[in-house]
KOLTIPA-25491 format. One record per residue: residue number from 1; residue in one letter; x, y, z negated of N, C-alpha, C in turn. Coordinates in steps of 0.001 Angstrom, whole numbers, plus 500000, padded with zeros to 6 digits. Each point is the difference from the previous one (the first is absolute). Layout:
! KOLTIPA-25491
    i  aa    n.xx    n.yy    n.zz   ca.xx   ca.yy   ca.zz    c.xx    c.yy    c.zz
  NUM   a       X       Y       Z       X       Y       Z       X       Y       Z
...
***
This chain:
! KOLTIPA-25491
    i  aa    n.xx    n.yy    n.zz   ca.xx   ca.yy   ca.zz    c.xx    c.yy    c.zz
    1   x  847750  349103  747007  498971  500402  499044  500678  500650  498803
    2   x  499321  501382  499371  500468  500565  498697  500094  498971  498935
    3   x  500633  500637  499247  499618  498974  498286  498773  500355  499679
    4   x  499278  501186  500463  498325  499801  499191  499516  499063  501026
    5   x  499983  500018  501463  499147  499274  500499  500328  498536  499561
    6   x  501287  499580  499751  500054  498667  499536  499260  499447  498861
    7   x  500155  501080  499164  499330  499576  498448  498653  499752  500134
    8   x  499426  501396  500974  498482  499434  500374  499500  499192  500588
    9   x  500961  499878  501310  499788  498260  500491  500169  499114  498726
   10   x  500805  499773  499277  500035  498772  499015  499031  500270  499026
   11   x  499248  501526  499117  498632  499366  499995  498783  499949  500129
   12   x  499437  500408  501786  499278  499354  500411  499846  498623  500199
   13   x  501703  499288  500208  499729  498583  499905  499456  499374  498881
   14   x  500627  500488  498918  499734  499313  498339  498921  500211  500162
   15   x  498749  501336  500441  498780  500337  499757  499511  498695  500870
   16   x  500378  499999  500952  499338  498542  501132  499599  498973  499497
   17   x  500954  499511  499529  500803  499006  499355  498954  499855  498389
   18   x  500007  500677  499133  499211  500228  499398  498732  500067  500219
   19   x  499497  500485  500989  498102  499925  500456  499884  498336  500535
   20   x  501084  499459  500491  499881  498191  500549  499476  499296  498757
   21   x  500979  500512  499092  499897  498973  498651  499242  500165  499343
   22   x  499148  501314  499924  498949  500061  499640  498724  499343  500458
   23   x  499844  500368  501385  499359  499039  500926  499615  498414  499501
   24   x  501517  499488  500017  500218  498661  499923  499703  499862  498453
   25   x  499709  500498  499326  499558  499895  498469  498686  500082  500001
   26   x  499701  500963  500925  498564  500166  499357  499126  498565  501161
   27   x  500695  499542  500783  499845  498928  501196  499872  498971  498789
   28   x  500967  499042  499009  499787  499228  499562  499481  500137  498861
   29   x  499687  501170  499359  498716  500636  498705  498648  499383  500551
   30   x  499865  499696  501087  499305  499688  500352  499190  498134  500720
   31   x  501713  499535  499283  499368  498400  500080  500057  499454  498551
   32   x  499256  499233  499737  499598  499074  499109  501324  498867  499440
   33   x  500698  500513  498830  500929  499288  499581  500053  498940  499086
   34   x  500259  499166  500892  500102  498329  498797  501059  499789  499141
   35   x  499897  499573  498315  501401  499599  500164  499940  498503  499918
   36   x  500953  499265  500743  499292  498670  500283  501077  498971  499758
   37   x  499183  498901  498848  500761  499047  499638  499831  498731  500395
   38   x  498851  500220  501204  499453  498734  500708  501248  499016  501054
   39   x  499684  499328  500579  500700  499989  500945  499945  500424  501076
   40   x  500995  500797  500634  499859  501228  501083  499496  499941  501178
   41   x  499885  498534  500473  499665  499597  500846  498293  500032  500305
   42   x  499567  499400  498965  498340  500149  499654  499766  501368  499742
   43   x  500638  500693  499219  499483  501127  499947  500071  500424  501300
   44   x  501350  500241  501047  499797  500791  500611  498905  499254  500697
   45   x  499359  499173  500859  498851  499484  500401  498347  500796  499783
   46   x  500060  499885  498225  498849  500645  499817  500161  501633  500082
   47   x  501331  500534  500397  499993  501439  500134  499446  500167  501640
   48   x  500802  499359  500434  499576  500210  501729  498369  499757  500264
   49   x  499805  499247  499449  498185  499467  499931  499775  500901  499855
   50   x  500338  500775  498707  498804  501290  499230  500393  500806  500703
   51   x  501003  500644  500834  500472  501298  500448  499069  499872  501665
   52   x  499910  498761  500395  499425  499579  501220  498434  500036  499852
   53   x  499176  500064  498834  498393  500039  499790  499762  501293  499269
   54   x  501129  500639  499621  499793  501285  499195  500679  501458  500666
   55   x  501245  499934  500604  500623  501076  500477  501190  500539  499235
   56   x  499316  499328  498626  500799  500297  498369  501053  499875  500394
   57   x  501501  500635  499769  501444  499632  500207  500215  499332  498756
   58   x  500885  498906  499725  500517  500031  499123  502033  499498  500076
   59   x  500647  500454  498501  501133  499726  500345  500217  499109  498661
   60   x  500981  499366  499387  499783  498950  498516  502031  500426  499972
   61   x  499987  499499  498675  501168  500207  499722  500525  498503  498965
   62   x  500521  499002  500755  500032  498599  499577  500813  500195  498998
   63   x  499866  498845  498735  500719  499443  498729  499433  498767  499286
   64   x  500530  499507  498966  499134  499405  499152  498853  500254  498870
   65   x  499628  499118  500053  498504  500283  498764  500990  500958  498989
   66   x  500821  499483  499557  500268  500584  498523  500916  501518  500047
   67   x  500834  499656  501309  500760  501127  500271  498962  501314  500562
   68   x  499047  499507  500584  499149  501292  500723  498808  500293  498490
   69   x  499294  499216  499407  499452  500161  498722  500893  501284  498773
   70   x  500651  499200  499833  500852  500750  499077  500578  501674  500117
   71   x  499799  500061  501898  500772  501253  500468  498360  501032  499751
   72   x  498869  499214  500659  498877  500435  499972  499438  500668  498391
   73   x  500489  499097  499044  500037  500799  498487  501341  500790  499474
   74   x  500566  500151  500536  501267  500991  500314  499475  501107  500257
   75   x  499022  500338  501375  500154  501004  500348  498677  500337  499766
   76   x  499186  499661  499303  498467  500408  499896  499524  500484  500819
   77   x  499028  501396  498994  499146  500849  501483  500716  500119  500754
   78   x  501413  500084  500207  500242  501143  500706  500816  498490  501591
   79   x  500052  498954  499695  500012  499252  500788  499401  500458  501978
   80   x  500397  499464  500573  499506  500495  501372  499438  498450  500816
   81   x  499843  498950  499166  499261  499092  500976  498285  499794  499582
   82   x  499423  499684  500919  498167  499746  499655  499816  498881  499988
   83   x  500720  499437  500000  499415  498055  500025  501437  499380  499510
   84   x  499908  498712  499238  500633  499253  499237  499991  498820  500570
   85   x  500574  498991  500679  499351  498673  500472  501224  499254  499393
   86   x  499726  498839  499269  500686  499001  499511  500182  498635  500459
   87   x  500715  499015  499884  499900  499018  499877  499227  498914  499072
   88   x  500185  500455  498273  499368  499393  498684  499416  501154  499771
   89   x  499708  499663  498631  498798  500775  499541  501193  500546  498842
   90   x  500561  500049  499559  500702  500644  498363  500620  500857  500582
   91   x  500222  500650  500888  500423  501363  500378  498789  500762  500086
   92   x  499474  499623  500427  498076  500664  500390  499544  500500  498289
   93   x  500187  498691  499155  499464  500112  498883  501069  501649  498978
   94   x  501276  499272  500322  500659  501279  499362  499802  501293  500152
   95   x  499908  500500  501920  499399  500971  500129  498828  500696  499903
   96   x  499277  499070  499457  498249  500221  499772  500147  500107  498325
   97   x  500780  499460  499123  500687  500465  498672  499903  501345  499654
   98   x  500894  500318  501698  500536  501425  499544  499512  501180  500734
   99   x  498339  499967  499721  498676  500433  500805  500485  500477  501238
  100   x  500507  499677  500578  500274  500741  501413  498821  499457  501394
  101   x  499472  498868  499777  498734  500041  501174  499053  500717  499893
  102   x  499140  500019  500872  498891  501005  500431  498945  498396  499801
  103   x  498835  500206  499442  498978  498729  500885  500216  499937  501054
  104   x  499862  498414  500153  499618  499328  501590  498447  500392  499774
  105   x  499778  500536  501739  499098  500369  500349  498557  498683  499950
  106   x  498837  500311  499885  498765  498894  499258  499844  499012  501719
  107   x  500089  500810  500858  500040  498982  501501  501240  499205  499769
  108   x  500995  500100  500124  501262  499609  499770  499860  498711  498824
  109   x  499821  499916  498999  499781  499172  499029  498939  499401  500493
  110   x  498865  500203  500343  498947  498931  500088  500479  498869  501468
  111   x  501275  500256  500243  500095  499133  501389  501115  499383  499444
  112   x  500394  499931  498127  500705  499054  499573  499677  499115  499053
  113   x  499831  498698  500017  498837  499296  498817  501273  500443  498254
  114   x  499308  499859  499120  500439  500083  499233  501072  499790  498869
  115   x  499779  498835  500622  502072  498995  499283  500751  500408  500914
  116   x  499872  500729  500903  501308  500185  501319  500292  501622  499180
  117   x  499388  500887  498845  500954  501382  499991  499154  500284  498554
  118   x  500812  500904  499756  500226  500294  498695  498435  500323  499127
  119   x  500058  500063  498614  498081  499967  499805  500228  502000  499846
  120   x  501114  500949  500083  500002  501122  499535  499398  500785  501440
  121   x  500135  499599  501360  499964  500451  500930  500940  500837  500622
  122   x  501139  500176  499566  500880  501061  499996  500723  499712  501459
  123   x  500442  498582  500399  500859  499374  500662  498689  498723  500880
  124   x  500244  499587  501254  499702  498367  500173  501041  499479  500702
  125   x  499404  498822  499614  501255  498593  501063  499303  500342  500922
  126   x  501139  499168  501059  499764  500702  501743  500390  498739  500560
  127   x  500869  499214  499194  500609  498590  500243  500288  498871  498777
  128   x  500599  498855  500614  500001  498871  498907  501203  499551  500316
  129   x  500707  499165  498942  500700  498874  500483  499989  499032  498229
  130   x  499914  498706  500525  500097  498824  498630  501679  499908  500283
  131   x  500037  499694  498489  500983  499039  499077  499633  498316  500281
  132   x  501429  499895  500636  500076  498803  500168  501423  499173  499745
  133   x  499569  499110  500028  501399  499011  499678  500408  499195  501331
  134   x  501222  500804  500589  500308  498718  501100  501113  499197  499464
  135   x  500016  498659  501042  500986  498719  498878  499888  499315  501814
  136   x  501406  499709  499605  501120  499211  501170  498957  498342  499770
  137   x  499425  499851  500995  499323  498390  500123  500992  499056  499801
  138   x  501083  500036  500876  501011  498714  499144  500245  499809  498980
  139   x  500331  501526  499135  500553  500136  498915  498879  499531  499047
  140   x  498743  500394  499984  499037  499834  498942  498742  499183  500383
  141   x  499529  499246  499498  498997  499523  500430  498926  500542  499454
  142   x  498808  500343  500645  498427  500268  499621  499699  499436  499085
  143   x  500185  499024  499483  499512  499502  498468  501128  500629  499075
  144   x  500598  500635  499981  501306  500299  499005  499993  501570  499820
  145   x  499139  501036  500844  499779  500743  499869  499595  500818  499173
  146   x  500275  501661  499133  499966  500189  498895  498144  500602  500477
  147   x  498974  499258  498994  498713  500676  499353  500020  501138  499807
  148   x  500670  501027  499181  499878  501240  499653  501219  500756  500709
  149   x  500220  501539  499851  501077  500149  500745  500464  500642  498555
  150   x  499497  499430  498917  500668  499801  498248  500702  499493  499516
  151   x  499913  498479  501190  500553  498909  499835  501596  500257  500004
  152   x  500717  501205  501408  500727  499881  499729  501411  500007  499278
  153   x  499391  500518  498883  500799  500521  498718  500480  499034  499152
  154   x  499395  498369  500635  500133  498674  499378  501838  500189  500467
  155   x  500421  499359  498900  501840  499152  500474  499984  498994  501419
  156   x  498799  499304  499825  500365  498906  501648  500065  500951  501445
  157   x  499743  501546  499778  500154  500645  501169  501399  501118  499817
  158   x  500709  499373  499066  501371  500759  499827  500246  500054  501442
  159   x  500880  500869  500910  500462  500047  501332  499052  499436  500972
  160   x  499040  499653  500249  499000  499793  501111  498992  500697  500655
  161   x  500006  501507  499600  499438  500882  500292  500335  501417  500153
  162   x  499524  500980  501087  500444  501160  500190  499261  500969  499998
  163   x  500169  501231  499905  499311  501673  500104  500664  500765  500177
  164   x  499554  500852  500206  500311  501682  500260  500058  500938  498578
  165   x  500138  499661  499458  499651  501016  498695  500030  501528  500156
  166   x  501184  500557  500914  500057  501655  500014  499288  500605  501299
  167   x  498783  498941  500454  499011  500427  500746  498884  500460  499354
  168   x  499773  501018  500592  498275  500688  499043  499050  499066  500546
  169   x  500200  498888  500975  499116  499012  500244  499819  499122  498834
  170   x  501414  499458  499596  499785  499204  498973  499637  500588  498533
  171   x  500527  501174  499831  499368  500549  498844  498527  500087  499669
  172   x  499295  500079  501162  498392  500364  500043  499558  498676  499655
  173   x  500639  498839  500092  499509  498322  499608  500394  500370  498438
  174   x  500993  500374  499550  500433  500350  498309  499094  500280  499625
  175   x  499577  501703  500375  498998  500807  499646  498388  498769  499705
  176   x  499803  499529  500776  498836  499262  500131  499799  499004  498924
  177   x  501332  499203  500383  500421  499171  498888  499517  500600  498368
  178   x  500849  501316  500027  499552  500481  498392  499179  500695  499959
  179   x  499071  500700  500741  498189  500212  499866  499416  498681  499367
  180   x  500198  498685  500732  499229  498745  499995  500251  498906  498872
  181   x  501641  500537  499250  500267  498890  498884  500643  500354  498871
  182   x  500298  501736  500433  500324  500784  498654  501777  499641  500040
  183   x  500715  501547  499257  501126  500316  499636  500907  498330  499682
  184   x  499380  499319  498844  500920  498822  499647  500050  499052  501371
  185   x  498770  499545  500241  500278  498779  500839  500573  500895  501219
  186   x  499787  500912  500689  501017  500650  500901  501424  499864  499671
  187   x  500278  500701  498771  501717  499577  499741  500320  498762  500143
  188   x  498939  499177  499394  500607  498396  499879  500708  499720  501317
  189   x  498907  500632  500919  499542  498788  501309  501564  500721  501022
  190   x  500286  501566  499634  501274  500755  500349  501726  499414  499459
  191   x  499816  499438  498828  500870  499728  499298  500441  498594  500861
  192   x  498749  498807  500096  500509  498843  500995  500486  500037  501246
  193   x  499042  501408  500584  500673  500236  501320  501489  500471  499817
  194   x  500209  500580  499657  501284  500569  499394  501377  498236  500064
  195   x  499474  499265  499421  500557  498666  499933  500141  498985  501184
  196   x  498753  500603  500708  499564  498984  501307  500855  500134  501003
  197   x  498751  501437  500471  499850  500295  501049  501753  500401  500652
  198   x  499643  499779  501345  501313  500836  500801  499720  501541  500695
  199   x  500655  500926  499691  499281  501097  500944  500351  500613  501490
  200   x  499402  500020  500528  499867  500638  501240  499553  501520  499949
  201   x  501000  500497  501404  499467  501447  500917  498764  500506  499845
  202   x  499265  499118  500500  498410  500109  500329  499033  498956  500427
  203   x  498988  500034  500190  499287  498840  500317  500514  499085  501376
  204   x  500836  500568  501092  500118  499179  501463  501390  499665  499008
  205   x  500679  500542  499352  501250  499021  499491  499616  499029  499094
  206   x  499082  499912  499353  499400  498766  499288  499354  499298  501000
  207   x  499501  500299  501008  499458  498961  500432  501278  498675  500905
  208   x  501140  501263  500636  500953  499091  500522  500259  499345  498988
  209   x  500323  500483  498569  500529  498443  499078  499279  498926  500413
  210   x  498907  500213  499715  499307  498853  499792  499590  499117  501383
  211   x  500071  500823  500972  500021  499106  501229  501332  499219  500157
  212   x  501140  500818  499757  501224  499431  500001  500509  498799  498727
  213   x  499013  499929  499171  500195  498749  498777  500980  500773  499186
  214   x  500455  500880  499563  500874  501134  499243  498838  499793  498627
  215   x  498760  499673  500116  499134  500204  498579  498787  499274  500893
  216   x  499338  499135  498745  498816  499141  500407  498771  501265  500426
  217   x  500076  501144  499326  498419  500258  500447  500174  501734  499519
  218   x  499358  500823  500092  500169  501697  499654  498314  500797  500440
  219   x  500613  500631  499237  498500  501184  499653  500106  501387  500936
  220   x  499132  499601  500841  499662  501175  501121  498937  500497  500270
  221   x  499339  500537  500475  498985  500209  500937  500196  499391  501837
  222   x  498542  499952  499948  499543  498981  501066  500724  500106  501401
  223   x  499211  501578  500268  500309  500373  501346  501701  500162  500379
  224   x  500900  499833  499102  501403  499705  500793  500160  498443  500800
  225   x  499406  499115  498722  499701  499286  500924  499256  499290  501304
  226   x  498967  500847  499909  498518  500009  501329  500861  500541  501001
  227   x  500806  500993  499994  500741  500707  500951  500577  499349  500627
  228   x  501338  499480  499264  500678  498891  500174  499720  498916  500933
  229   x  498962  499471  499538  499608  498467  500305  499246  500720  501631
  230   x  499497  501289  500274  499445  500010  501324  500479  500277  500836
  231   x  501838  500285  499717  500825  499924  500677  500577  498793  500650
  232   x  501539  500275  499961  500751  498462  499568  500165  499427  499214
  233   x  499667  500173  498534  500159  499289  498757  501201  499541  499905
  234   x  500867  501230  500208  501678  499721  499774  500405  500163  498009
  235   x  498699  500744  499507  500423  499745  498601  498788  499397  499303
  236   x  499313  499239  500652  498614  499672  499194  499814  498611  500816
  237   x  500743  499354  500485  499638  498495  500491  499943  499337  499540
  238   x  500840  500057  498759  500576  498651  499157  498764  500057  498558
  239   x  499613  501168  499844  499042  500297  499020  498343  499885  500419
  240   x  499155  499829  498717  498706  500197  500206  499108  500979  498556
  241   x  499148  500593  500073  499602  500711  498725  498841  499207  499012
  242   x  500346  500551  498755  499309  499357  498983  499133  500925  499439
  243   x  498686  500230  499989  499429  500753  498912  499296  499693  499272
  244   x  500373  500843  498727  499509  499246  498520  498409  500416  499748
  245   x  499625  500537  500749  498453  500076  499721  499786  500377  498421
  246   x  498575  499551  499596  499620  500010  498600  500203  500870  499264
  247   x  499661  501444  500307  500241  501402  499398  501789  499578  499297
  248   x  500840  499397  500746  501427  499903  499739  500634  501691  500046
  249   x  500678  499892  498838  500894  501475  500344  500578  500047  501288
  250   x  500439  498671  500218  500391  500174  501758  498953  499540  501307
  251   x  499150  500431  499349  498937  499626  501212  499608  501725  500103
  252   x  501136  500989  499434  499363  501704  499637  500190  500420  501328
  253   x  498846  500355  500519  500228  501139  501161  500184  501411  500056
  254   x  501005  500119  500599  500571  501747  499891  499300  500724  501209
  255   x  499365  501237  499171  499501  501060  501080  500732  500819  500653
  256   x  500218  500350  501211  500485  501478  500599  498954  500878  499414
  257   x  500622  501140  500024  499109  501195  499760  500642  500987  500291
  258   x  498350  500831  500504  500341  501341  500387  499224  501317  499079
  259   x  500598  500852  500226  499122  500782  499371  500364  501733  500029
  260   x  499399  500653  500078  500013  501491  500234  500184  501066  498961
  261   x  501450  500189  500132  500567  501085  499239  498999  501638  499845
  262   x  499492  500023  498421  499027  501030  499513  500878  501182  500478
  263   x  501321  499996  500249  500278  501591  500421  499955  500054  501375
  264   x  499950  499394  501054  499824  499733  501395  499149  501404  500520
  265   x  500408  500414  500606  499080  501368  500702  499310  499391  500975
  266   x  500166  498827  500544  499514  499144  501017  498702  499288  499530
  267   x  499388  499877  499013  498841  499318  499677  499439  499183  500598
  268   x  499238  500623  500975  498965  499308  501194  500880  499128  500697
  269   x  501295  500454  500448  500797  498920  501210  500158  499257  499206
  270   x  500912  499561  498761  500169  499206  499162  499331  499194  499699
  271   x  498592  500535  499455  498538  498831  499690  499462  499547  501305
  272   x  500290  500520  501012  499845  499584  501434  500475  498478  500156
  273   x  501567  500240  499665  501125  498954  500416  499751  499154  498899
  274   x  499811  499841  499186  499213  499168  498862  498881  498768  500791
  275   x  498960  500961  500150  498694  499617  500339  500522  499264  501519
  276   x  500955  500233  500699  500220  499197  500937  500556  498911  500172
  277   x  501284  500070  498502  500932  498791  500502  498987  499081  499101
  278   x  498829  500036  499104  499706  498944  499767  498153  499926  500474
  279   x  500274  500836  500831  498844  499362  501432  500336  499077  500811
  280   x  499099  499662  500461  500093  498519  501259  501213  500069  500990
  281   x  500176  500788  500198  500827  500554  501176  501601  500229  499254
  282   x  499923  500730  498891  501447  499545  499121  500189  498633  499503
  283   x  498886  499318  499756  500168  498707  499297  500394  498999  500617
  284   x  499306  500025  501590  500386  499243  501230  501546  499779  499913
  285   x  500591  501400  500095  501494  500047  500282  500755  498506  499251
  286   x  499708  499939  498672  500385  499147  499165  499477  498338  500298
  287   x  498437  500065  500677  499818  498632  500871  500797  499625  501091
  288   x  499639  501119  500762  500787  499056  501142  501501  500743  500204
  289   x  500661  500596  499001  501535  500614  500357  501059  498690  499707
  290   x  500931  500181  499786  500941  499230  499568  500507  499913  498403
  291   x  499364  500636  499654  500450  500413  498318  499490  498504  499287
  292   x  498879  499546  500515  499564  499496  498831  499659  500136  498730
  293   x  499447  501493  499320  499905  499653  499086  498396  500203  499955
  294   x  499354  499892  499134  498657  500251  500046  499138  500834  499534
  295   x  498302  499931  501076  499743  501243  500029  499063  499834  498407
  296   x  499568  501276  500073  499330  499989  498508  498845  500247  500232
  297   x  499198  500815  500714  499065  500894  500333  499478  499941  501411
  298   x  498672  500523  499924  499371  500401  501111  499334  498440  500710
  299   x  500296  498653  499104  499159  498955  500282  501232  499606  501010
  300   x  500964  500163  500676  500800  499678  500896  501264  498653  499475
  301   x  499394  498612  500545  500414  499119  499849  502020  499763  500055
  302   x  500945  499384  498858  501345  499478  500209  500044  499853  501936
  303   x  501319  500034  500071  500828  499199  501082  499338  498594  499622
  304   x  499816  499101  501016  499554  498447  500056  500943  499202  499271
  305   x  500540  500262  500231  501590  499379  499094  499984  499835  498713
  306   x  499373  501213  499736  500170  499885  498182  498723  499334  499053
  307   x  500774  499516  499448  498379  499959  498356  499947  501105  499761
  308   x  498259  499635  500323  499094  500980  499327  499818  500835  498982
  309   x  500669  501105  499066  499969  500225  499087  498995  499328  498861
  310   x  498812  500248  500681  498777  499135  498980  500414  498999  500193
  311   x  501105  499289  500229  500684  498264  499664  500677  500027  499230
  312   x  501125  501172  499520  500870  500205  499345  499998  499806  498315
  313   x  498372  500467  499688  500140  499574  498413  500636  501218  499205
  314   x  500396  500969  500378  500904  501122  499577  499346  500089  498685
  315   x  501011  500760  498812  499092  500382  498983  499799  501334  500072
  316   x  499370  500944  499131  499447  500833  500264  500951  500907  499065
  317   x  500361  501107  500889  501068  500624  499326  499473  501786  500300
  318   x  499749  500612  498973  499685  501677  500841  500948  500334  500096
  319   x  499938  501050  501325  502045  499854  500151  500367  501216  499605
  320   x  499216  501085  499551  500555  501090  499532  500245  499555  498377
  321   x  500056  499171  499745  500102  499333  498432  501833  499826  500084
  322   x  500477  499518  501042  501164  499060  500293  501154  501509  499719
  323   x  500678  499372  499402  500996  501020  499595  501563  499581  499978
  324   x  500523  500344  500737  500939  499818  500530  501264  500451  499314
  325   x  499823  500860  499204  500860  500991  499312  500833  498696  499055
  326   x  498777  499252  498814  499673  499649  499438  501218  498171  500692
  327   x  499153  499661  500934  500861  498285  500834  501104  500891  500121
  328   x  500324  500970  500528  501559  500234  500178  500817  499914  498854
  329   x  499593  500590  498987  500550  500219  498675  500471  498513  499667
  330   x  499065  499431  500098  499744  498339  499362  500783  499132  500974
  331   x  500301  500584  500861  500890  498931  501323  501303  500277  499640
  332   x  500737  501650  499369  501007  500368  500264  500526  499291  498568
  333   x  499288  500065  498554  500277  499096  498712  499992  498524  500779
  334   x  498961  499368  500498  500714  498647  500114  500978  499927  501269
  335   x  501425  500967  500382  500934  499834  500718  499432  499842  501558
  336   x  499094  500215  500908  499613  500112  500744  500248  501239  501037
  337   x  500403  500946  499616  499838  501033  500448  500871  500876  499291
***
């Protein structure tokens, strides 16, 4: 072959080569992008559901609440995902701060009762999980158990207790905390933990302390341990859960939320995937899946396993109120973070 025919062979290829990737661009311009701080597992569940009753493709791009939040007000309009799904609610709230949702659609909201999502409409919960206190049964006895989860800022719980602090799980209990008792008694109650508490990874490493007697008792959410226990209860045997009921700061339930990015060219699929994961058929996923956590909407009853939310006593927290910016600040002054 000449040197022109070579050059033109090489670019008709680039031209080839170039019309693929175009192809393949304008192929995934065309699915519905999450960025998703849920757990991947549930999400992916309710994607296959919706892609299986709708046709809708979708693809998600996993992180945390705060890491995918923060990137989402980074990149504003010009962002490329249509849906937001969280774990807590203070990433939801920040990005709804920083006007970037579209309304949830009026079908969509009316299939969520009202303490389950925000009063602005911007965002709803899609899921639940309580604040709870688990505590090693040998180690502690049921009558010795702390009343408030205020309590433990007392000196008699110097070293007998654990958390997560550089989890956006546990931050969203902060956040709640200082919606519900204000800047001072938050520091106070930060400053004892600071003295107390022991810290852990994340919530399944607090819970091994405390199954393992490493610390009498620690602040988690439920469903690590529901999980746990419907397994082998290789880190949840030795433990049982406590909840403080009585509009307790730790009786605060944290929302997932989702919600639909106002620059989204996707609109309809987006408020689609909305209106589904907290329909009967998305909500189910969360009854009878393995997640455990709970559903919010659409009248669709907990896993059997769990208390009832209407048992829980939760106090009433609007969660686009919860500000996270704000508990971080206040976690990182009292040495936490």
């Amino acid at each position: 072959m000449s040197v022109s025919g070579k050059w033109l062979s090489a670019v008709v290829t680039l031209l080839l080569v170039a019309g693929l990737t175009a192809c393949s661009n304008s192929g995934d311009s065309d699915k519905l992008l999450i960025y998703n701080a849920q757990h991947e597992s549930l999400t992916k569940e309710w994607i296959d559901a919706f892609t299986k009753e709708t046709g809708i493709a979708v693809e998600y791009r996993q992180g945390g609440d705060t890491e995918l939040g923060n990137q989402l007000i980074a990149e504003g309009k010009a962002s490329p995902a249509d849906v937001f799904l969280t774990e807590n609610s203070p990433a939801m709230a920040a990005v709804e701060r920083a006007g970037l949702f579209a309304d949830v659609s009026a079908d969509t909201l009316a299939q969520v009762p009202r303490q389950y999502r925000p009063s602005s409409g911007k965002w709803t919960g899609v899921a639940a999980r309580t604040t709870v206190f688990v505590y090693n049964k040998s180690r502690l006895p049921a009558d010795q158990l702390p009343k408030s989860l205020m309590d433990l800022q007392q000196p008699q719980w110097k070293g007998r207790w654990g958390a997560p602090p550089a989890k956006a799980d546990f931050q969203a209990i902060v956040a709640a905390m200082l919606a519900l008792t204000g800047e001072q008694a938050t520091s106070a109650w930060l400053a004892g933990m600071k003295a107390n508490a022991v810290n852990y990874q994340d919530n399944i490493a607090t819970l091994k302390a405390v199954n393992s007697g490493q610390v009498d008792g620690g602040v988690i959410y439920h469903y690590y341990w529901f999980r746990d226990q419907s397994e082998a209860k290789e880190i949840s045997g030795n433990t049982a859960l406590h909840y403080f009921r009585h509009q307790d700061p730790g009786a605060f339930v944290s929302l997932s939320g989702a919600g639909v990015l106002a620059s989204s060219k996707k609109q309809d699929k987006a408020q689609r995937f909305l209106r589904f994961i907290t329909g009967k058929a998305g909500q189910e996923i969360l009854q009878k899946g393995t997640s455990f956590e709970y559903p919010v909407a659409s009248g669709v009853p907990a896993n059997a396993a769990l208390t009832p939310l209407s048992d829980l006593q939760a106090p009433e927290v609007d969660p686009s109120s919860l500000d996270s910016a704000k508990a971080t600040e206040l976690m990182t002054r009292a040495g936490l973070l």
